[in-house]
C-alpha positions in Angstrom: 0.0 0.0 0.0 1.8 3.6 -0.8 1.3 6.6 1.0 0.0 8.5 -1.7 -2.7 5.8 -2.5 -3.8 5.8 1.1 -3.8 10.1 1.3 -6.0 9.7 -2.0 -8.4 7.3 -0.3 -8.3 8.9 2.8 -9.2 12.7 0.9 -12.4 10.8 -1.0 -14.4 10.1 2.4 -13.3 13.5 4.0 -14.8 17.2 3.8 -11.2 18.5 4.1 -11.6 19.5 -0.1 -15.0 18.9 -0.7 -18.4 18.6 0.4 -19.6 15.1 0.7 -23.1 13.9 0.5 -24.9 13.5 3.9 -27.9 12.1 3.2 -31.7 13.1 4.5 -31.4 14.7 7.9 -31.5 11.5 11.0 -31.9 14.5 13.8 -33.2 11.8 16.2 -29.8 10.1 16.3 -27.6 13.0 15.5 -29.1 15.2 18.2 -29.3 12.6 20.5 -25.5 11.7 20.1 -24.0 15.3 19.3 -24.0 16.2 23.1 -21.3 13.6 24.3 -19.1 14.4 21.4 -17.0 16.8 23.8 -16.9 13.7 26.1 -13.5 11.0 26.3 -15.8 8.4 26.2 -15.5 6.1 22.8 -18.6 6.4 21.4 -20.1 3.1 19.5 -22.7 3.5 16.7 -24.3 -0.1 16.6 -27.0 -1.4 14.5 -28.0 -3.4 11.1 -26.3 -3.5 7.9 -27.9 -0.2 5.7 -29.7 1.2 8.8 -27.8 4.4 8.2 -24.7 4.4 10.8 -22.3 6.2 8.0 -24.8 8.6 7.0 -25.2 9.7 10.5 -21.4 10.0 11.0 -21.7 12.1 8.6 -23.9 14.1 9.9 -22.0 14.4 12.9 -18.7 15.7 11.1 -20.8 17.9 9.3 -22.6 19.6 12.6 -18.8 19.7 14.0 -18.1 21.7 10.9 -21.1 24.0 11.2 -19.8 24.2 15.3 -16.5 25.3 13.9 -14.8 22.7 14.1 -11.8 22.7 11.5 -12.2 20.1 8.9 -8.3 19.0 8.9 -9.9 18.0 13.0 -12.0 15.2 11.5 -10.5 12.2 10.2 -13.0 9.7 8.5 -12.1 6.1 7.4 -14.5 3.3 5.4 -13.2 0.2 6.0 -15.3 -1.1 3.4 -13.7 0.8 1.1 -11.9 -2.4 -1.5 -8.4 -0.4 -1.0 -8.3 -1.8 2.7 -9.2 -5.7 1.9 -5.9 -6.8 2.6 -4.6 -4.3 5.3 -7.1 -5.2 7.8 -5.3 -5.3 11.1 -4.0 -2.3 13.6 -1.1 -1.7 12.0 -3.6 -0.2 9.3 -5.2 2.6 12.1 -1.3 3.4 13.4 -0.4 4.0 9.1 -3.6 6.0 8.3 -3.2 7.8 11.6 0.3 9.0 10.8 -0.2 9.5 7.3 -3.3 12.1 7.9 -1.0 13.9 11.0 1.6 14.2 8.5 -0.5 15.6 5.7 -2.9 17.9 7.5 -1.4 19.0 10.4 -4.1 19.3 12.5 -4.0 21.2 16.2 -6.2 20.7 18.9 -8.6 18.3 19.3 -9.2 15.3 16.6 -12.4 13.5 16.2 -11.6 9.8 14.9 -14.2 8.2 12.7 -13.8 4.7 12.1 -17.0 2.7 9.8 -17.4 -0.9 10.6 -14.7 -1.1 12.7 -15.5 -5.1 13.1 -13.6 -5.6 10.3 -10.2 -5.1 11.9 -9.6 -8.0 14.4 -8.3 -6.5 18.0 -9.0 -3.0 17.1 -10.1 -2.3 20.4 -6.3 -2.6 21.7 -5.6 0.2 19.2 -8.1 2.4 20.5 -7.6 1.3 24.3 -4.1 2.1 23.7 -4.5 5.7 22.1 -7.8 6.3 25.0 -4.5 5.8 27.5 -2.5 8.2 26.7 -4.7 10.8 26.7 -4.0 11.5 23.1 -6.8 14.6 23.0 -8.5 12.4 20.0 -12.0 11.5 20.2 -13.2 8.2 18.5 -16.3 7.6 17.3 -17.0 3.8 15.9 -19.5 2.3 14.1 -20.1 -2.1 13.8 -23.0 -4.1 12.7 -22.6 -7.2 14.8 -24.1 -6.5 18.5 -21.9 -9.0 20.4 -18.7 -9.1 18.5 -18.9 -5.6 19.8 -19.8 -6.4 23.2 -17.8 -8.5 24.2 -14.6 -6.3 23.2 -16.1 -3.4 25.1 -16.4 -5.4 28.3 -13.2 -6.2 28.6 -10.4 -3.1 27.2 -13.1 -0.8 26.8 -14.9 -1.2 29.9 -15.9 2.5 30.8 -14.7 3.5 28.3 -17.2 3.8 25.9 -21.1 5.3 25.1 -23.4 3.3 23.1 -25.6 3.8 21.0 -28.3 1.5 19.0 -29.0 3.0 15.3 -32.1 1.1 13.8 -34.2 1.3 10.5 -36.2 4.3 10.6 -39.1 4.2 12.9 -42.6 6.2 11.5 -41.5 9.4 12.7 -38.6 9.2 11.0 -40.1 7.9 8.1 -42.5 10.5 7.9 -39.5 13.3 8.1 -38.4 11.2 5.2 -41.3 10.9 2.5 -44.7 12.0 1.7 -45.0 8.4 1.6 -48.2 6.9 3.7 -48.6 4.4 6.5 -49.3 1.2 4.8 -46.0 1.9 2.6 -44.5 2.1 5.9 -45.5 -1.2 7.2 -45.5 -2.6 4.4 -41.6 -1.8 3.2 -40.4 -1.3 6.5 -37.9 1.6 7.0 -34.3 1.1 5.6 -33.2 4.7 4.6 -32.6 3.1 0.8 -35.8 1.2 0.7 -37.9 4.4 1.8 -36.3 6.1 -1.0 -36.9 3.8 -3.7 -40.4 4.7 -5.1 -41.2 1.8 -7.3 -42.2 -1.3 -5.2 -40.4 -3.9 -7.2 -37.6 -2.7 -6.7 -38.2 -1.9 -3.0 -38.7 -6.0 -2.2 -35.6 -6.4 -4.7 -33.7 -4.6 -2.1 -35.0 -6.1 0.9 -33.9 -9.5 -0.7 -30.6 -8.2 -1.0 -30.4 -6.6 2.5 -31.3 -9.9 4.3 -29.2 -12.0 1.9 -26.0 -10.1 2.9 -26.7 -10.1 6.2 -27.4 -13.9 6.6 -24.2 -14.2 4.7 -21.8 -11.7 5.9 -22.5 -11.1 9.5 -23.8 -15.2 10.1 -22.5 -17.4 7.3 -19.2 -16.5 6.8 -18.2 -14.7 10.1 -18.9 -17.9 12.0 -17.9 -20.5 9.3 -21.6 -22.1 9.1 -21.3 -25.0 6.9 -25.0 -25.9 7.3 -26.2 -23.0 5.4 -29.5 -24.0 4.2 -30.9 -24.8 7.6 -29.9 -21.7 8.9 -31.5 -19.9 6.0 -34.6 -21.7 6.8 -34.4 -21.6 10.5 -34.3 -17.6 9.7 -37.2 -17.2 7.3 -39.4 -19.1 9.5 -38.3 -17.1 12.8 -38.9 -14.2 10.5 -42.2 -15.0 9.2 -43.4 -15.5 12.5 -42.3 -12.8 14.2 -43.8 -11.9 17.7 -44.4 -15.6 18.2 -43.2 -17.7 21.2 -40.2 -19.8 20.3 -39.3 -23.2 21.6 -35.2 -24.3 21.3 -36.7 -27.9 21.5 -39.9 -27.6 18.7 -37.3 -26.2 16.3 -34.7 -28.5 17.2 -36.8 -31.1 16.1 -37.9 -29.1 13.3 -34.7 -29.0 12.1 -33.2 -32.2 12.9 -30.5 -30.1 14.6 -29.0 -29.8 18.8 -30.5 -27.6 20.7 -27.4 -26.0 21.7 -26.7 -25.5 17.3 -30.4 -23.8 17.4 -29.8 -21.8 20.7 -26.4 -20.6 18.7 -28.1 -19.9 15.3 -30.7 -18.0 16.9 -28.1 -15.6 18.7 -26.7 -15.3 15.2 -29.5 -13.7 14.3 -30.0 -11.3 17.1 -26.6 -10.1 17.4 -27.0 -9.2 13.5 -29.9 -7.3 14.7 -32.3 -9.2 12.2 -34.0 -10.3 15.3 -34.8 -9.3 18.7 -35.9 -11.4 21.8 -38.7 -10.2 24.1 -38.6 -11.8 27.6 -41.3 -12.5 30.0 -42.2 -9.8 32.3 -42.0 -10.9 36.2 -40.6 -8.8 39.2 -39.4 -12.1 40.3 -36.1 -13.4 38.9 -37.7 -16.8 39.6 -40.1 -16.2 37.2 -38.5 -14.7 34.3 -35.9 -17.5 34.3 -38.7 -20.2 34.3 -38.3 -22.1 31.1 -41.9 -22.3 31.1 -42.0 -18.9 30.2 -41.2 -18.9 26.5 -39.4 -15.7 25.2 -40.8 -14.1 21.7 -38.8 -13.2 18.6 -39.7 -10.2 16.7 -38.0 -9.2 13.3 -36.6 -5.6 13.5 -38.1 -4.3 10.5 -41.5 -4.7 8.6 -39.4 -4.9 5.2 -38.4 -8.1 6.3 -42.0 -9.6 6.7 -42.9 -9.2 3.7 -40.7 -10.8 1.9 -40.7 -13.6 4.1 -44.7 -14.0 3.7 -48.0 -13.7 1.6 -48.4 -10.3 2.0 -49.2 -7.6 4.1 -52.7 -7.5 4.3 -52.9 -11.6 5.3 -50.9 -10.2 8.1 -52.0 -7.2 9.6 -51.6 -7.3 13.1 -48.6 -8.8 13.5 -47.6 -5.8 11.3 -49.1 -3.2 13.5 -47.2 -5.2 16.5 -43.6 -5.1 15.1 -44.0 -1.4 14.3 -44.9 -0.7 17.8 -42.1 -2.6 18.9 -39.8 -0.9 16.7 -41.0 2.5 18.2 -40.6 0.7 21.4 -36.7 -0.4 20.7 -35.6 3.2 20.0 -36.3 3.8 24.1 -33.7 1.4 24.7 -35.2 0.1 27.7 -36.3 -3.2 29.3 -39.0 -4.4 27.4 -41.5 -7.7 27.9 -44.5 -9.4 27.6 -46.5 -10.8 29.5 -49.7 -14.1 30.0 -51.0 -15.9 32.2 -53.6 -18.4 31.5 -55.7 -16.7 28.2 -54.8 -13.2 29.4 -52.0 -11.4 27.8 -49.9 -8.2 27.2 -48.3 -7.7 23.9 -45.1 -5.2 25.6 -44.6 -4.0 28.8 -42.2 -1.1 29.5 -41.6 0.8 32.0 -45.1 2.4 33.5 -46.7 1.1 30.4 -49.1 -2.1 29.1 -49.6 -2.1 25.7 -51.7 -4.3 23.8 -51.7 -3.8 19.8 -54.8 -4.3 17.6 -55.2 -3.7 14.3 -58.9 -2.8 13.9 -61.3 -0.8 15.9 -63.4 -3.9 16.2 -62.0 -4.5 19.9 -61.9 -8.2 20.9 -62.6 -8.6 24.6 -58.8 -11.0 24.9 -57.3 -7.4 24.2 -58.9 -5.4 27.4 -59.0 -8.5 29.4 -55.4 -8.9 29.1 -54.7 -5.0 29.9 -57.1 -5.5 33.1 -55.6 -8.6 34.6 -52.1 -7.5 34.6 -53.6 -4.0 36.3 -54.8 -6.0 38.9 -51.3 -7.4 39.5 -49.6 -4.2 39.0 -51.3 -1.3 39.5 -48.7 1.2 38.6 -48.7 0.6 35.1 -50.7 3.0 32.7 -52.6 0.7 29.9 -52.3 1.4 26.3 -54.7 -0.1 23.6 -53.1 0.5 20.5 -55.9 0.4 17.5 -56.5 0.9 14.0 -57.9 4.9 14.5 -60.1 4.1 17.4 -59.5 6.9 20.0 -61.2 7.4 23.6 -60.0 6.7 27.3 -56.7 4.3 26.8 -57.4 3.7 23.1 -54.8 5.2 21.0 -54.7 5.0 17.6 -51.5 3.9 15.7 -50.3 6.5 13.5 -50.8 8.8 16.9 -48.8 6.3 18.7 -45.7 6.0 16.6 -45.6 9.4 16.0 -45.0 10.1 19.5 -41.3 11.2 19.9 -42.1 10.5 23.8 
């Protein structure tokens, strides 16, 4: 690799000669990150392949700009960029570090981006390393695999670092995006590109792709799967019934595979953020660890339902469902379910019971469910979610997701 190549790489991604395309405006996440910027603290941007995590880096460096930050003070790097392929290892931060210093010259303070920083095994040494000797550099990191990055922040990074979870848009952020109405929502889900795309072809053509790389990339080949068409399978099925109970031993079966090979596949799945689990909800540790009390899997974006089923209209409410819980998600708190005998809650959060319908037809299983668990806990405020019904606790859906609260 010359030095020249790597400056001319290095000047492509960066606003040092040029202004570089940001993207529609995600001032949820950038507004919400921005503040610790000024902080030590690493900060990890975490989330799905093409949720948007390089567009809002971007968006950061540019707010740094418009704060006055000098641009020779920011220091990008995509490490999908093809020049890197073979230079993926620490060495490669310490070469691009020195080349930029050398080039640029910067004084004061530097802000470090690094784009799927994954890629480069032990790269949190590098960091821990440079965080150490209170270089005054700020890093800012992005990775789409949930526990690869874990686990390395547990152990050099521990305190270290702020986290943040980016996801597909949610309907607010959709509706910032487009003129584009709710059922388009649901039914396409809200990957920035997908949103974009008017023609719906092509919209479930990109979908396809999105989940295809992601089964492949961050499952297949980062974990050496030799089984691959199980896993596929195993995959589409957990996707297509999404917000379903799940049993390790039913799909172990299923699959004529060990429940310890299903157990793994299926934290595959949610560490690539395809899928999230939804524990029972109990005050009692007892309880929540009962194996009795099945967990749910949801899929973490509509997009993905439908190409995984008949159609969105054969499929309604469990539509309506992951949406909420994809509004839900982006309060990045604990969230459960909850039953007991025919009664049940579809999320419980915090101070709220929510149960999800999608009609204004109410079925008595959905307010029973709601009035059971307030006699068990009465400081929880219910929510009935509904088509456009709207009186007492009955909240209509579009209302509910465009709630920034």
């Amino acid at each position: 690799m010359e030095e020249e190549s790597l400056m001319s790489v290095l000047d492509r991604w960066n606003f040092w000669n040029r202004e570089i395309l940001q993207g529609k405006p995600r001032s949820y996440y950038v507004n919400k990150i921005f503040p610790f910027m000024e902080r030590k603290e690493v900060l990890v941007l975490k989330g799905i392949r093409r949720c948007g995590k390089s567009t809002i880096m971007k968006q950061l460096m540019k707010k740094l700009i418009d704060d006055n930050v000098d641009k020779s003070n920011i220091l990008y790097v995509n490490l999908d960029d093809l020049f890197f392929i073979d230079s993926l290892n620490t060495d490669l931060f310490k070469r691009i570090f020195d080349e930029y210093k050398n080039n640029l010259r910067p004084k004061g303070k530097i802000y470090f981006f690094i784009d799927e920083i994954q890629k480069v095994p032990k790269w949190e040494s590098f960091i821990r390393t440079m965080y150490d000797l209170d270089n005054d550099i700020k890093f800012i990191v992005s990775g789409s695999n949930s526990s690869l990055l874990s686990k390395e922040l547990s152990t050099l990074l521990t305190g270290r670092n702020i986290s943040f979870t980016i996801r597909p848009l949610s309907y607010f952020e959709f509706k910032e995006f487009t003129n584009q109405n709710f059922v388009d929502y649901l039914e396409f889900g809200g990957f920035p590109e997908v949103v974009l795309e008017k023609d719906k072809e092509k919209k479930k053509v990109l979908l396809q792709q999105y989940l295809e790389d992601i089964l492949s990339k961050d499952i297949i080949d980062r974990y050496n799967i030799r089984n691959t068409r199980n896993v596929l399978s195993l995959a589409r099925n957990l996707i297509f019934n999404s917000g379903n109970k799940f049993s390790i031993n039913k799909l172990s079966k299923i699959y004529g595979m060990s429940r310890d090979s299903i157990s793994e596949y299926i934290n595959y799945l949610i560490d690539a953020f395809i899928l999230v689990e939804v524990p029972y909800f109990s005050f009692s540790i007892q309880s929540r660890h009962d194996v009795a009390k099945l967990p749910k899997l949801y899929v973490q974006d509509t997009g993905f339902l439908t190409i995984s089923s008949l159609g969105y209209t054969k499929n309604k409410g469990r539509y309506y469902e992951t949406a909420v819980l994809i509004k839900l998600l982006m309060d990045e708190k604990d969230l459960a379910y909850w039953s007991e005998l025919k009664s049940e809650v579809d999320f419980v959060i915090e101070n709220r019971s929510i149960n999800v319908t999608a009609t204004d037809n109410i079925h008595e299983r959905e307010l029973q469910g709601l009035m059971d668990f307030e006699k068990k806990h009465k400081r929880f405020r219910k929510i009935l979610v509904t088509q456009s019904l709207k009186e007492d606790y009955f909240i209509p859906i579009e209302e509910f997701l465009l709630d920034y609260t």
